[in-house]
C-alpha positions in Angstrom: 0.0 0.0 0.0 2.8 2.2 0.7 3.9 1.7 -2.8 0.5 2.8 -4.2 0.4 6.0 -1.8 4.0 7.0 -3.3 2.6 6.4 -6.8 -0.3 8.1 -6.6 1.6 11.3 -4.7 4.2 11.5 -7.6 1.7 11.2 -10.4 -0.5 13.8 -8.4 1.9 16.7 -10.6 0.4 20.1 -12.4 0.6 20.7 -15.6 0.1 23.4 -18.1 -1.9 21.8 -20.6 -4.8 21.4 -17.9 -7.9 23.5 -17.9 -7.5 24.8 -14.4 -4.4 26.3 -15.9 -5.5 27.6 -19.5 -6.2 32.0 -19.6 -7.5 32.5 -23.0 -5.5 35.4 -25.1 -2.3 34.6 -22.1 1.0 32.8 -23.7 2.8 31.5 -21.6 6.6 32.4 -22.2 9.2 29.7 -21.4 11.3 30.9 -18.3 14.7 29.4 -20.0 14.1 31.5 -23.5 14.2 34.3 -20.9 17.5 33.7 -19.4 19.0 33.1 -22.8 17.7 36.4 -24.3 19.0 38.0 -21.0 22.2 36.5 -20.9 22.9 37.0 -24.6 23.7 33.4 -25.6 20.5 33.6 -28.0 21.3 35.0 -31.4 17.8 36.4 -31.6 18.4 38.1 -28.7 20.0 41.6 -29.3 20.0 42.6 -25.5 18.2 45.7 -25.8 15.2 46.6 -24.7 14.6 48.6 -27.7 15.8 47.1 -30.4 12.7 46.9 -32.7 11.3 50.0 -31.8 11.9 53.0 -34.9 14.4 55.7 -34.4 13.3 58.9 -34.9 13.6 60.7 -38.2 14.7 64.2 -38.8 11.8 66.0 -39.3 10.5 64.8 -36.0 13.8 65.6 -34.1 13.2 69.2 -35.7 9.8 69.6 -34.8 11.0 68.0 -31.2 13.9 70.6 -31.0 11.8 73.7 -31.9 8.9 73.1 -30.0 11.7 72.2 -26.8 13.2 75.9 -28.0 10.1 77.7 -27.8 9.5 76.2 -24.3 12.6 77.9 -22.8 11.5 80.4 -24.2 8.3 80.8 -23.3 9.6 79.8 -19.7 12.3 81.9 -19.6 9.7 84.9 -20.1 7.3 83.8 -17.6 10.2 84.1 -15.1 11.3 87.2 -16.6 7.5 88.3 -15.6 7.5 86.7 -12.4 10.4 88.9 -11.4 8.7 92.1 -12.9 11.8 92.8 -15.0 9.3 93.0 -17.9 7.2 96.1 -17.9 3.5 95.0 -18.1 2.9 97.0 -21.4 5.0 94.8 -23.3 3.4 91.7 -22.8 -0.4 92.3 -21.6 -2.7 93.1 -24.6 -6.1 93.5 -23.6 -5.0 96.3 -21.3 -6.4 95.4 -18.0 -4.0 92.7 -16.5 -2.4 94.3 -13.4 0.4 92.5 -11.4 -1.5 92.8 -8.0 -4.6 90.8 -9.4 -2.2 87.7 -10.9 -1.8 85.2 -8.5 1.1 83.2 -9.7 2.0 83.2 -13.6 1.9 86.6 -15.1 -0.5 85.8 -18.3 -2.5 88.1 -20.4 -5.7 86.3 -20.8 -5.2 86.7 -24.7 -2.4 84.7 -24.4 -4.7 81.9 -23.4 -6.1 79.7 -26.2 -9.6 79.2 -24.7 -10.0 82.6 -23.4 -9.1 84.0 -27.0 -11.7 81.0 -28.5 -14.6 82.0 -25.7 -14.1 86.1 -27.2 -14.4 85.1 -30.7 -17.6 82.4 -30.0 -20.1 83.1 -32.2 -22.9 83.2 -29.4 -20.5 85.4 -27.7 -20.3 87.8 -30.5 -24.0 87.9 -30.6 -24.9 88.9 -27.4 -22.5 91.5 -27.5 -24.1 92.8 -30.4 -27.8 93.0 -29.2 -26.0 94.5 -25.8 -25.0 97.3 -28.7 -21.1 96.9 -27.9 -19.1 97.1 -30.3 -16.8 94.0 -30.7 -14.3 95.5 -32.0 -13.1 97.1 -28.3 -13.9 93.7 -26.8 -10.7 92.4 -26.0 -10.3 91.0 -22.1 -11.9 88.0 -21.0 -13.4 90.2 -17.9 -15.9 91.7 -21.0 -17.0 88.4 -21.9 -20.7 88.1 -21.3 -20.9 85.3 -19.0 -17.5 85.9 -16.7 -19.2 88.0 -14.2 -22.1 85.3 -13.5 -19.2 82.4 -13.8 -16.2 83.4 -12.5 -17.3 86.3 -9.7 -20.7 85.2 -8.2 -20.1 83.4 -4.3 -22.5 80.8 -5.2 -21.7 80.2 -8.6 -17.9 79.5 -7.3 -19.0 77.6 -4.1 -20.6 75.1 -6.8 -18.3 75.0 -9.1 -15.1 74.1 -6.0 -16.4 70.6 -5.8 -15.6 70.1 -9.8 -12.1 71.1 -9.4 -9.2 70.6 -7.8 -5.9 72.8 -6.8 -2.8 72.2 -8.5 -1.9 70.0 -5.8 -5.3 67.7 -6.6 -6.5 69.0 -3.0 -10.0 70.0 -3.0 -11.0 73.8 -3.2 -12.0 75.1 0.5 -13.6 78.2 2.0 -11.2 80.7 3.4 -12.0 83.1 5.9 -12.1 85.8 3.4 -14.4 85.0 1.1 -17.0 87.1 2.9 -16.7 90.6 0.8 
């Protein structure tokens, strides 16, 4: 009986052709190919990670280069701002930016792709029109037919914290000043 207790124990193995062990769209990759390719003994094996993957080409290094460039730049003027070595004049264009009401980056709000996009809606420029402005002398978000409802109303902002989040993905909360 012991005999039959060993046999039974040794033929009691796992294999990987069973069902228990089958993930459909999973291959299984043999261990030993592995250390082969790793070790570099495989001549299909180049040893880098990367091998297959295509090298940039020339335009895209351009692109890559001048976009980097204009980055720098960009940054490089923000700082320039930041340290008011840049008289306002030269870089705000609507005419009422004001380095006591910027926070932190010193940004005209024509500078700002959706800001410029939310002016020149054609919706926007319609109201505006039956208002009798004239468009032409619209040129800071702060004109915008819908920023004083949206963007300086308490309760409009006290619904709109919960939607957004700081910089540092904390939640908005009331601070004591908020009553003026």
């Amino acid at each position: 009986m012991s005999g039959q207790e060993s046999d039974s124990g040794s033929s009691c193995q796992y294999s990987d052709d069973s069902d228990i062990n089958f993930i459909p769209g999973y291959v299984m990759e043999d261990a030993q190919a592995e250390k082969d390719c790793d070790s570099g003994e495989d001549e299909g094996c180049s040893g880098f990670a990367y091998a297959e993957e295509p090298l940039a080409d020339e335009a895209w290094l351009e692109t890559y280069h001048r976009e980097e460039q204009q980055r720098l730049e960009a940054e490089e003027q923000f700082t320039k701002r930041l340290n008011c070595s840049v008289e306002i004049s030269e870089w705000c264009k609507c005419g009422n930016c004001g380095v006591e009401l910027l926070a932190n980056i010193h940004e005209c709000c024509c500078e700002l792709e959706a800001c410029d996009e939310a002016l020149k809606n054609n919706e926007v420029l319609e109201d505006l029109k039956a208002e009798g402005k004239d468009i032409e002398l619209i040129k800071c978000i702060t004109q915008h037919p819908g920023f004083d409802s949206v963007c300086l109303q308490k309760w409009s902002l006290k619904l709109a914290a919960d939607k957004y989040k700081t910089r540092s993905k904390s939640r908005y909360s009331q601070v004591k000043t908020q009553n003026r």
